[in-house]
C-alpha positions in Angstrom: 7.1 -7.1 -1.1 8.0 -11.0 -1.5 9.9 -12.5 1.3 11.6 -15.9 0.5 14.0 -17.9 2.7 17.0 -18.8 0.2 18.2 -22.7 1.1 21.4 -23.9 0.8 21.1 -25.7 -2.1 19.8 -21.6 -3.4 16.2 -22.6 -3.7 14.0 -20.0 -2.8 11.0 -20.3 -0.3 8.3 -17.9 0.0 7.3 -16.8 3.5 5.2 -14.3 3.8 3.9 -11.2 1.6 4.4 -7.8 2.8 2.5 -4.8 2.2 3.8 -1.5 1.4 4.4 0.5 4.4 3.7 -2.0 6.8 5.9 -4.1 9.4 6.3 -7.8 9.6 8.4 -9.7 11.8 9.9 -13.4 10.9 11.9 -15.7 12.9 15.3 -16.3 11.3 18.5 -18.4 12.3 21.9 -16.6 12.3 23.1 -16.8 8.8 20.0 -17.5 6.9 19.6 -15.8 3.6 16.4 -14.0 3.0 15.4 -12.4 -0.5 12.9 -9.1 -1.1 11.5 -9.1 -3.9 8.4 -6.8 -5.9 5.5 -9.3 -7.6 7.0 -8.8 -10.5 10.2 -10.5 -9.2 12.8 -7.6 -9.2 15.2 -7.9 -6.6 15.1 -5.3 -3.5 17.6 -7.1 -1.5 19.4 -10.1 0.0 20.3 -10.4 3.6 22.1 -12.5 6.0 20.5 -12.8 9.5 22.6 -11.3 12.3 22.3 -11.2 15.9 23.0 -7.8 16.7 21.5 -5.9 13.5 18.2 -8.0 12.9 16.4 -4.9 11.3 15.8 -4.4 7.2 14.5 -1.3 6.3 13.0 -1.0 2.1 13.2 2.4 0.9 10.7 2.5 -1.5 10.6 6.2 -2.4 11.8 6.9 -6.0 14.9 9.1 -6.3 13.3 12.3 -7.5 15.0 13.7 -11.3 17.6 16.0 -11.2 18.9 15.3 -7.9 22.6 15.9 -7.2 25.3 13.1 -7.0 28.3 14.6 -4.6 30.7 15.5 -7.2 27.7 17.9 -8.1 26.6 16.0 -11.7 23.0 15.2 -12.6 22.3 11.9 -11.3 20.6 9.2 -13.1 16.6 8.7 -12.1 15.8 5.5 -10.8 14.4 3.2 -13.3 12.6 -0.1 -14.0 14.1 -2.6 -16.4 11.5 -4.8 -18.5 12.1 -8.8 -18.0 13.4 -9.0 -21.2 16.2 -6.4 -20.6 15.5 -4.7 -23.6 13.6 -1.6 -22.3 14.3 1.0 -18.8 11.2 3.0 -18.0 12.0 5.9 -16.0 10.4 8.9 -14.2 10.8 12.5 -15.7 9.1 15.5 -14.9 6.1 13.2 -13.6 5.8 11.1 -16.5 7.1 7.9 -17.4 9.5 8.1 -20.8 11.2 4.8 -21.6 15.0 4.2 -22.8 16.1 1.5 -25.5 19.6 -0.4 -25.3 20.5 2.3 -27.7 19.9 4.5 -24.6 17.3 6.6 -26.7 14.4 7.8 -24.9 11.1 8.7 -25.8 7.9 9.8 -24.0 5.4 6.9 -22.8 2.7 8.7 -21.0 1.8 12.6 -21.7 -0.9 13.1 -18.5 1.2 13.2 -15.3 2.0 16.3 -14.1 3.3 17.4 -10.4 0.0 17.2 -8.6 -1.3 13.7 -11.0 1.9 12.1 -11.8 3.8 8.8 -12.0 6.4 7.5 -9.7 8.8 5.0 -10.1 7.4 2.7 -7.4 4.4 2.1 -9.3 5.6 1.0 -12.4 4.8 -2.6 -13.3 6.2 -4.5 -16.3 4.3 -7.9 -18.1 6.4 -10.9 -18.3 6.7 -10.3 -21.7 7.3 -7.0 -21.9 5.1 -6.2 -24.2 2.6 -4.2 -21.7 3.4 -1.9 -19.0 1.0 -1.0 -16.1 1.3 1.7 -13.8 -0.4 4.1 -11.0 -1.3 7.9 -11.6 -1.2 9.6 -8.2 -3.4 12.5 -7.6 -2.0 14.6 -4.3 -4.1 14.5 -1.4 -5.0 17.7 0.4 -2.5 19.3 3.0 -4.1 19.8 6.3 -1.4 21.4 8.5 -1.5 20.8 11.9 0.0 23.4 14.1 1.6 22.4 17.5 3.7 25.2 19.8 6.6 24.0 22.0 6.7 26.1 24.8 10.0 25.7 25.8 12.4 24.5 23.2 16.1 23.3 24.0 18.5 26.4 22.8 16.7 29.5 23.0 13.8 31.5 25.1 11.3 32.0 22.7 8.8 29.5 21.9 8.1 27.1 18.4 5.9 26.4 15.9 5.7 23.2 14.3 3.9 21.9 11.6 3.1 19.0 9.9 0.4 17.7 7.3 -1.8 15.5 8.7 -5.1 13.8 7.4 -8.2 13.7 9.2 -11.6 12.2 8.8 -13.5 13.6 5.6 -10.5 14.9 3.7 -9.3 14.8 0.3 -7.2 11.9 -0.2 -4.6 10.6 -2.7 -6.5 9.3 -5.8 -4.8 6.3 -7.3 -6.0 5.2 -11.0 -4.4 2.3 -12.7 -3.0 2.8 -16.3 -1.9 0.8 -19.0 -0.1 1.0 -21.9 1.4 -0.8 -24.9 5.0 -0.5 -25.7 4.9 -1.6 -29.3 2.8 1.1 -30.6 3.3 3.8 -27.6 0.2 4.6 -26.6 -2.1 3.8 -23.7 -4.6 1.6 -23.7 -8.1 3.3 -21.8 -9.1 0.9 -18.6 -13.0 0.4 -17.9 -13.3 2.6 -14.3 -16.6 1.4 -13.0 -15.3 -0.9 -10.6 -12.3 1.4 -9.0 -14.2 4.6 -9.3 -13.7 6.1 -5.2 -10.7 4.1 -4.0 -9.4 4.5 0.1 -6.4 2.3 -1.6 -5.1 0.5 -5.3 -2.4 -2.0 -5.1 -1.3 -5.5 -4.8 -0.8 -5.2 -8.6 -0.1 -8.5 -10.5 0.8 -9.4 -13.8 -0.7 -12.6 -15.2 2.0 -14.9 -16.2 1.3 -15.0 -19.8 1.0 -11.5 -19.7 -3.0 -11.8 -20.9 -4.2 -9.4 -17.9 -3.0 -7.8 -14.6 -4.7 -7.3 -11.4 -4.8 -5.2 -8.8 -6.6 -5.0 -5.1 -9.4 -2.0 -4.8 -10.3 -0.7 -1.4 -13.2 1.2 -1.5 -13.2 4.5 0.7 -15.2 3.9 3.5 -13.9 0.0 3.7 -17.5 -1.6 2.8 -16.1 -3.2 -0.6 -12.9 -4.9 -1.4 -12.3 -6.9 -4.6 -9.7 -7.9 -6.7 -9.8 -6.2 -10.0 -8.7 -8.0 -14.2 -7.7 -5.6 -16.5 -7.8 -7.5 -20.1 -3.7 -6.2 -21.4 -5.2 -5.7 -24.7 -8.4 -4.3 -24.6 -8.9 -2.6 -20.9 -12.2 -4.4 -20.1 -12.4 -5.3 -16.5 -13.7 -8.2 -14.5 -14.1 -8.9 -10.5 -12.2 -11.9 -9.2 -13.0 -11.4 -5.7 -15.5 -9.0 -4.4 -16.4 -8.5 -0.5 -19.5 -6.3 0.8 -19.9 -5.5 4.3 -23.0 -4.0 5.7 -20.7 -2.3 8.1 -16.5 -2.4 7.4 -14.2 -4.4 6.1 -11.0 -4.7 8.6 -8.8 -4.4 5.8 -5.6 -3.0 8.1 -5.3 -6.2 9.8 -7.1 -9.4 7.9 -5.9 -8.6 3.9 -4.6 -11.3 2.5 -3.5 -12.3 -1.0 -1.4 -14.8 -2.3 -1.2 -15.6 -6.2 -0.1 -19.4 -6.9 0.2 -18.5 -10.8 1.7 -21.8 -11.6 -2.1 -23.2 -11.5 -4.0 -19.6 -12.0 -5.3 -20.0 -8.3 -5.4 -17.2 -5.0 -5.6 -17.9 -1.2 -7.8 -14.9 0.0 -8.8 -13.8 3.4 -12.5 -13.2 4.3 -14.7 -12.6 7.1 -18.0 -12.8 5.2 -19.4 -16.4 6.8 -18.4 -14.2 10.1 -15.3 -16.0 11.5 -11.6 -14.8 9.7 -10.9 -17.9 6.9 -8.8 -19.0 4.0 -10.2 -19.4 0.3 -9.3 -20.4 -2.8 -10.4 -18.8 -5.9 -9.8 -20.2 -9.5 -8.5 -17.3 -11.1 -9.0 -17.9 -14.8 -12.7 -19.0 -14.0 -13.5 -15.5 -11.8 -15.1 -18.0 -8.6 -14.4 -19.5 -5.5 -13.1 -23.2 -5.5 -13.5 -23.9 -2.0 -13.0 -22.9 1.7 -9.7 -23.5 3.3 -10.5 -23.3 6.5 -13.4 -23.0 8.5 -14.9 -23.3 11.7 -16.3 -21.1 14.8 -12.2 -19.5 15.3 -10.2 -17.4 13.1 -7.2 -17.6 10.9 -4.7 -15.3 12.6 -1.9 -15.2 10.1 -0.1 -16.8 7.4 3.2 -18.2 8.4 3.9 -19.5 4.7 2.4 -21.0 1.8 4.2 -24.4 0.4 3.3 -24.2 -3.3 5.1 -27.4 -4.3 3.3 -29.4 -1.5 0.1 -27.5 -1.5 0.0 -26.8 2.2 -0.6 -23.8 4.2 0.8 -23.1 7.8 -0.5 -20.6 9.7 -1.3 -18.9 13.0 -5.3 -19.1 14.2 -7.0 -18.6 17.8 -9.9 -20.1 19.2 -9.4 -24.1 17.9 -9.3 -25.5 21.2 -13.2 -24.7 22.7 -11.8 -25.4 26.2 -9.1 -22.7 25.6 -8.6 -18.7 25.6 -10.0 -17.8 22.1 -7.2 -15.4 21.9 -4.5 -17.7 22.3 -2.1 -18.1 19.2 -1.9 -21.7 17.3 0.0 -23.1 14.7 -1.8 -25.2 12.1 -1.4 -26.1 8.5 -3.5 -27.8 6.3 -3.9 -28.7 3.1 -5.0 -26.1 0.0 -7.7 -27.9 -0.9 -8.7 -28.0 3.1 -8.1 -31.5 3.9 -5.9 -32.8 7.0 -6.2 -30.0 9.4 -3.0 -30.5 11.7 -2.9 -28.5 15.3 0.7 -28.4 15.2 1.0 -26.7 19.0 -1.8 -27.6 22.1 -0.6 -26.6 25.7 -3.3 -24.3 27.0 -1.5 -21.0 26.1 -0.6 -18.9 23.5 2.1 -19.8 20.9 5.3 -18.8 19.2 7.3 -21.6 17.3 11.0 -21.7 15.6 11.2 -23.9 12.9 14.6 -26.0 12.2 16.4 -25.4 9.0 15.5 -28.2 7.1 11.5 -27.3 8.7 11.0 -31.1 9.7 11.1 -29.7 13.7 9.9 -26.8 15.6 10.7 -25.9 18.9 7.4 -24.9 20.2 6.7 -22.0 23.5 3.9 -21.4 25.3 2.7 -20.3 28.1 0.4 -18.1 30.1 -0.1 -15.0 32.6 -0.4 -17.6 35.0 1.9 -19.8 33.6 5.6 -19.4 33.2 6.9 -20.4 29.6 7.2 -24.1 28.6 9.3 -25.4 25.4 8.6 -28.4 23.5 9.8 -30.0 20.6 7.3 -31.0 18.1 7.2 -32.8 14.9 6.6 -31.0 12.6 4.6 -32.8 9.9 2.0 -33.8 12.4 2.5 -31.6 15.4 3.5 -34.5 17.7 5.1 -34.2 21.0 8.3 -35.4 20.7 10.1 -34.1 24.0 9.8 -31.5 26.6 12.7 -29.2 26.4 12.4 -27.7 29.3 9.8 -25.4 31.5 11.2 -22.3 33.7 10.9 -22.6 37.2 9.3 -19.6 39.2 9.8 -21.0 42.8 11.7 -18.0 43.7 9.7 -15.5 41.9 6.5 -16.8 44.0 8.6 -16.8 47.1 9.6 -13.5 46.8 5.8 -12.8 47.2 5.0 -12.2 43.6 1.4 -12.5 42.7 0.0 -14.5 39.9 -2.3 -12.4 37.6 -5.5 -14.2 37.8 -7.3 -15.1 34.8 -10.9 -14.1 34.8 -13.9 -15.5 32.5 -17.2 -13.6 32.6 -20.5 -13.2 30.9 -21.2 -10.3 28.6 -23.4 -7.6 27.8 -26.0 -10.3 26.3 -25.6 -12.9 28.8 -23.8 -15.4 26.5 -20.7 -14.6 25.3 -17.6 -15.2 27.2 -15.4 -12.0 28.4 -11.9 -13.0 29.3 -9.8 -10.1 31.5 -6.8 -10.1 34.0 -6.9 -9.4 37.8 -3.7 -7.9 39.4 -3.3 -7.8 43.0 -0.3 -6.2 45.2 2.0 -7.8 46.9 0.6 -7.7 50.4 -2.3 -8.8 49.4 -5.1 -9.1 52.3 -7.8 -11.4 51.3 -9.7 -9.9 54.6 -9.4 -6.1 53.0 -11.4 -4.3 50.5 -9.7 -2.7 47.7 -10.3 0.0 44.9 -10.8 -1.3 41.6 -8.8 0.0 38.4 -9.4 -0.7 35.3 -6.7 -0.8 32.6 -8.8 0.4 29.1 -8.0 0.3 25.6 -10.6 -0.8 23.1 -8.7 -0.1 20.3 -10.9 -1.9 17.3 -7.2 -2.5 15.5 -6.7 -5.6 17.9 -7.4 -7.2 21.8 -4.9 -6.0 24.4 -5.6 -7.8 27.5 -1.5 -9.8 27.8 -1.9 -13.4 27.0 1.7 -14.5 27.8 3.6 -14.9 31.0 6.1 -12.0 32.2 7.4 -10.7 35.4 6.3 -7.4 35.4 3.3 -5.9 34.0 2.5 -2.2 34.3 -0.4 -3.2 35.9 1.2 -4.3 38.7 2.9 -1.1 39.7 -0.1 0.8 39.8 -1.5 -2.6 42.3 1.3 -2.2 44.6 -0.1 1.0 45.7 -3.4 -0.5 47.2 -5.3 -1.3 44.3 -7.0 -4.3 42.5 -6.1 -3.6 38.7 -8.0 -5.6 35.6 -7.9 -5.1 32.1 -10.7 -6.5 30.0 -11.3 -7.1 26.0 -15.1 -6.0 25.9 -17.3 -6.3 22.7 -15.9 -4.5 19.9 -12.5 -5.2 19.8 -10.5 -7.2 17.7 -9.5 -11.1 17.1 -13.3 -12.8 17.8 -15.9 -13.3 15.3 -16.7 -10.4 13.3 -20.2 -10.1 14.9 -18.4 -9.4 18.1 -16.1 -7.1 16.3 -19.1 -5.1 14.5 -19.9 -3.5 18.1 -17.6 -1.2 17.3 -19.3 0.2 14.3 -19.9 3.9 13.8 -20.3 3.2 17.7 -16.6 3.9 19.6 -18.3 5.2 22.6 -19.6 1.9 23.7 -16.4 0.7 24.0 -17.2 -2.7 24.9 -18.6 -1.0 28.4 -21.5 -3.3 29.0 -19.7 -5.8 28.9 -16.5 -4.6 31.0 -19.3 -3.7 33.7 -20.6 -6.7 33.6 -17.5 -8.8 33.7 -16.5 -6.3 36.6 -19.8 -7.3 38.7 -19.2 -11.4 37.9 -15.5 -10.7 39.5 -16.6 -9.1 42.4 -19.1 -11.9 43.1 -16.8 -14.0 43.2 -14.1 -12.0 44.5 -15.9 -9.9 47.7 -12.4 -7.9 47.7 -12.8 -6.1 44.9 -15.2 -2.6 46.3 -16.8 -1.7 43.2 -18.0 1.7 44.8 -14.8 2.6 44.3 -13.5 1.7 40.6 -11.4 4.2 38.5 -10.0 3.8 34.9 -7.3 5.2 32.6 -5.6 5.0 29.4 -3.8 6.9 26.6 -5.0 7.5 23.1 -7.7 5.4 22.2 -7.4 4.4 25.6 -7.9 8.2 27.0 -10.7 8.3 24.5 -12.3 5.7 26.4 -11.5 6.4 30.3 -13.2 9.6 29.7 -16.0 8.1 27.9 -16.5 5.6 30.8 -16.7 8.6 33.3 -19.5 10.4 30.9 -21.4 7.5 29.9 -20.8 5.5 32.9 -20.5 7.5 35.5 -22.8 6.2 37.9 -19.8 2.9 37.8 -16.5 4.6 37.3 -16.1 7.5 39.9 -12.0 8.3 38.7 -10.6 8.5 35.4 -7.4 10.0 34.0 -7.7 10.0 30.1 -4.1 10.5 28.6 -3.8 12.0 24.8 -7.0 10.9 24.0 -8.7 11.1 20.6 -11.7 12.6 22.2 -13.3 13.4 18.7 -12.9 11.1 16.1 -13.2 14.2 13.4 -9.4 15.4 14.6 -7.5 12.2 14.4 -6.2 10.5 11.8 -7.7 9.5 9.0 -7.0 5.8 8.6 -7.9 5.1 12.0 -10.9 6.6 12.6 -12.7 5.8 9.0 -11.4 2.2 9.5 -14.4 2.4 12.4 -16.2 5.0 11.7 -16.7 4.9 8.0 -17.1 7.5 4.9 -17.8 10.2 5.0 -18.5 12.0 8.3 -21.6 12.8 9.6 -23.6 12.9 12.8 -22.8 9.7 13.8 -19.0 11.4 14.7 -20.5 14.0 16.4 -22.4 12.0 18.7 -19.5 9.5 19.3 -17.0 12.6 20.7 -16.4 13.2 24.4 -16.7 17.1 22.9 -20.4 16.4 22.9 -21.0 14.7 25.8 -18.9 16.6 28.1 -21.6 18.3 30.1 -22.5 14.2 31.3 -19.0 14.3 33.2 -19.6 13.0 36.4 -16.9 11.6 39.2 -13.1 13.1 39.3 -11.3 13.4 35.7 -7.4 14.1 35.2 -7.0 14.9 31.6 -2.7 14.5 30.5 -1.7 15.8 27.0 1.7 16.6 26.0 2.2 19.5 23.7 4.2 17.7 21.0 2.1 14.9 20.3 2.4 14.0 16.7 0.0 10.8 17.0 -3.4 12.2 18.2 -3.8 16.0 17.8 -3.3 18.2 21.0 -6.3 20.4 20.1 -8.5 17.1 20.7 -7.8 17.2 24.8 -7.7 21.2 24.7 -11.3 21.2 23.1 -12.7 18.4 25.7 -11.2 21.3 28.3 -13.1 24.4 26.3 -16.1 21.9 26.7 -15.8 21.1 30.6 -15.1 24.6 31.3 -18.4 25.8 29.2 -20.5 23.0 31.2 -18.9 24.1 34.2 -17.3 21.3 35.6 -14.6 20.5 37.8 -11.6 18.6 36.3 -7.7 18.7 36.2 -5.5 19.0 33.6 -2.2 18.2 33.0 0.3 19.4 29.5 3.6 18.3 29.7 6.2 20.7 27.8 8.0 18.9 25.0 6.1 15.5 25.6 4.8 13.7 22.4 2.7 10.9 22.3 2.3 9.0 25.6 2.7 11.7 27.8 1.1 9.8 31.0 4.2 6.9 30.7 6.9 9.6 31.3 8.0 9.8 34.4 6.5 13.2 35.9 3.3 11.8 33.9 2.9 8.4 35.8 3.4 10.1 39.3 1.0 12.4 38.9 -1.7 9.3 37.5 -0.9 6.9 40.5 -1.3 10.5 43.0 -4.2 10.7 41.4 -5.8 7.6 42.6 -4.2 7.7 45.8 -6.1 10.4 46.1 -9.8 9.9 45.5 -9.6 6.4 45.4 -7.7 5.4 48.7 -8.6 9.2 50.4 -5.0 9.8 51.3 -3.0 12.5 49.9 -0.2 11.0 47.7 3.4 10.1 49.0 2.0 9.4 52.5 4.8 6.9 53.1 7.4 9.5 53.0 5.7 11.4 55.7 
């Protein structure tokens, strides 16, 4: 989908590019007009920014034939008008048929069929309607997942639920593009030798003479990407773009695409120089103009692409050396990657709001240690123009609130910087020793440890009851170069732990409070993947662990997630990364939480870490929460029992003792 902010003169200005079943999130003013469209232009909606409903769902599921209006007729299938009005195609029985103005219809394509069919969302009309390109879909697999709740609301016996649910090494949906020609009704064969195993098709994209289209091929396994032209006439096929990774391509979170068709150019997204940049690739010519951007930091996000002005704006991290890497900036620069403006600079992360007319933003920063500061900023060159104001946290400090501290260490290969937060309680004793806890979850999707300033911090609870608490972005995770984000490869079990150890020891150097003979950890989902992994692989460091719906075995969660990381197809290397395998390493005290509902990460995950403990003999506690889903550890009964937990092998007192 195409999001453009409509002026109010009704020109139309595009803002960002939205994939299909994802979530974006743009700052609007009260009354603004935005506009959804497809690529090829249709219309999906038009909304005015409120203050109290500020969410737009797309439907993009096709109405299926045959459905039921409510006074009971047939309804009409959804269809797809051709630019030139002259033609609908629609969806029947799997296929697509398409209607004249004389409303006569006739059969277009002849293989689709309820298990490889056609759907009305990938249908795809040339400008000139002359050509029509579409997707066949070929069903994935079912694999049901069974879950029992115990003790349902309304009745005494218990429930099965189940659910389809992909995991690692299944059949997936196979997508193949098709193409046909209206004037003589027939298709038109496509080369496949460049789309042959695809994880994804889409992004399609009709040149705007109509001469080709083009769509984006993710291989399964995520080591190649490339943009694919399909000649309209004959069906030959050409790469525009092409990207290889000896290990994976982060396509969930650094795809992007942007077609400027007015000069046959696209902005692409790459990591393959080893830092996340902007390109430009001459379409018609099949090669790379230039580089955008570049530099030792990353482009974050595109904010929006000025065609008319050739400028880009965007979001990056890591462009002031002396700064947080992870902190967000606003830049924009030119397309051919001249004049590189920083349009933000206080030493914190970023979120701007444009003015109307876009000649101002109102820029807001600030920091874990620093409470939020707003300035105004020119937005041509990023100057200062005024400080709007800064909040004032006198009170909050005299109250006896402590500052998170932030915390730069050395990793795993003595070189790169490791940045982590310290929380300490409120009564504080400078003279005491404490327990150290460590937050975890090295999630390769993205980094985790907060960057901006707020009043509470979960964190903090757990500190009030007598505990240092830190969270740390070890190797591995997300938003660095891509060397530091390769640690992860076909390797979740490391975790980023050398480095969290070795962050943990430069802290405690420095900070004689922190007792690092006594140092827990938890987390939930990838997080209770790792707090477990910590106690097996680093148990002689982390004596306490509570490890909450954890995807203990990469081989039972789901499948985007865990081939993102851990590639195509399966083999030993899963085997050797799951907490299954390694359970009989288990040393310290280990409080596994599940609830029995959980919909995200497979119950049976947790309850086979359990059949492995038990086997191996080992002492453990575990806790399933009757109608919990996902998360069970943040409900109420769930967070009690964690913080008991450390009270109680980590402060040797049994839980509650201020009560007594």
């Amino acid at each position: 989908m195409q999001l453009f902010w409509v002026d109010s003169n009704g020109h139309q200005r595009r803002y960002a590019s939205i994939p299909i079943n994802q979530e974006y999130e743009q700052h609007t003013f009260v009354g603004h007009i935005w506009l959804l469209t497809d690529d090829q232009k249709r219309h999906f909606g038009i909304y005015e920014a409120h203050l109290h409903n500020p969410l737009v769902v797309v439907e993009g599921e096709p109405l299926e034939t045959g459905t039921e209006e409510p006074d009971g007729k047939t309804a009409e299938p959804e269809t797809v008008q051709s630019p030139n009005g002259q033609w609908i195609a629609l969806i029947n029985q799997d296929n697509i048929w398409l209607r004249n103005q004389d409303g006569k219809e006739f059969q277009l394509s002849h293989d689709g069929n309820q298990d490889n069919g056609y759907s009305q969302d990938s249908i795809y009309w040339s400008l000139d309607s002359k050509k029509l390109a579409a997707i066949r879909r070929r069903k994935a697999e079912e694999h049901l997942v069974h879950i029992i709740e115990s003790s349902p609301s309304g009745q005494t016996q218990p429930k099965l639920h189940t659910f389809n649910y992909l995991k690692p090494g299944d059949c997936i949906e196979h997508q193949q593009p098709r193409l046909f020609d209206i004037g003589s009704s027939t298709s038109v064969p496509i080369e496949p030798n460049l789309f042959s195993n695809p994880w994804r098709i889409n992004h399609l994209h009709w040149a705007e003479d109509s001469s080709e289209f083009f769509f984006l091929y993710n291989q399964r396994g995520h080591q190649i990407q490339r943009i694919v032209a399909v000649d309209a006439n004959s069906g030959k096929v050409e790469s525009v773009v092409e990207e290889k990774s000896d290990t994976f391509i982060d396509y969930s979170q650094k795809t992007y695409l942007n077609w400027l068709d007015d000069s046959h150019e696209l902005i692409w997204m790459s990591e393959h120089n080893g830092w996340n940049h902007l390109y430009l690739y001459d379409v018609q010519k099949r090669q790379l103009k230039h580089q955008i951007t570049d530099g030792k930091w990353i482009v974050r996000k595109v904010e929006y692409v000025d065609e008319e002005r050739r400028k880009i704006c965007f979001q990056a991290s890591g462009i002031y050396p002396e700064q947080d890497p992870y902190y967000i900036h606003y830049c924009q620069v030119n397309l051919d990657g001249s004049n590189l403006v920083f349009l933000t600079e206080g030493d914190g992360t970023h979120t701007i709001q444009w003015s109307p007319d876009r000649q101002f933003l109102v820029d807001t920063w600030s920091r874990v240690d620093q409470p939020p500061v707003h300035e105004l900023r020119r937005a041509e060159d990023g100057k200062l123009l005024c400080k709007l104001a800064e909040a004032d946290w006198n009170e909050l400090l005299q109250s006896g609130w402590q500052i998170p501290q932030r915390f730069l260490a050395k990793g795993r290969d003595g070189e790169t910087n490791i940045y982590g937060v310290i929380w300490r309680p409120t009564n504080f004793d400078r003279r005491r020793e404490y327990p150290v806890i460590e937050h975890i979850y090295a999630g390769p999707h993205g980094a985790f440890v907060p960057k901006s300033f707020h009043v509470h911090y979960g964190q903090q609870e757990i500190a009030e009851l007598g505990f240092i608490v830190v969270q740390i972005d070890g190797m591995g995770t997300n938003w660095r170069s891509k060397k530091f984000h390769d640690f992860c490869w076909r390797n979740l079990k490391d975790a980023g732990f050398p480095d969290r150890i070795a962050w943990l020891r430069a802290a405690a150097i420095e900070h004689p409070e922190m007792d690092l003979n006594r140092v827990g950890i938890y987390g939930g989902s990838a997080g209770g993947q790792n707090a477990l992994s910590g106690l097996l692989h680093h148990g002689d460091f982390y004596k306490v662990g509570v490890a909450d719906c954890g995807c203990h075995d990469n081989r039972m969660d789901k499948i985007w997630w865990n081939e993102a990381w851990m590639g195509w197809p399966v083999s030993s290397h899963y085997e050797d990364n799951s907490n299954v395998t390694h359970a009989e390493k288990l040393q310290g005290k280990l409080l596994l939480i599940v609830g029995e509902l959980d919909r995200n990460v497979d119950p049976a995950s947790t309850m086979q870490v359990v059949n492995a403990l038990i086997k191996a003999d080992k002492d453990f506690d575990l806790l399933v929460i009757p109608g919990a889903g996902h998360g069970a550890a943040g409900a109420l009964y769930g967070q009690r029992r964690q913080k008991d937990f450390f009270v109680r092998h980590l402060l040797y007192q049994e839980p509650r003792w201020l009560e007594q």
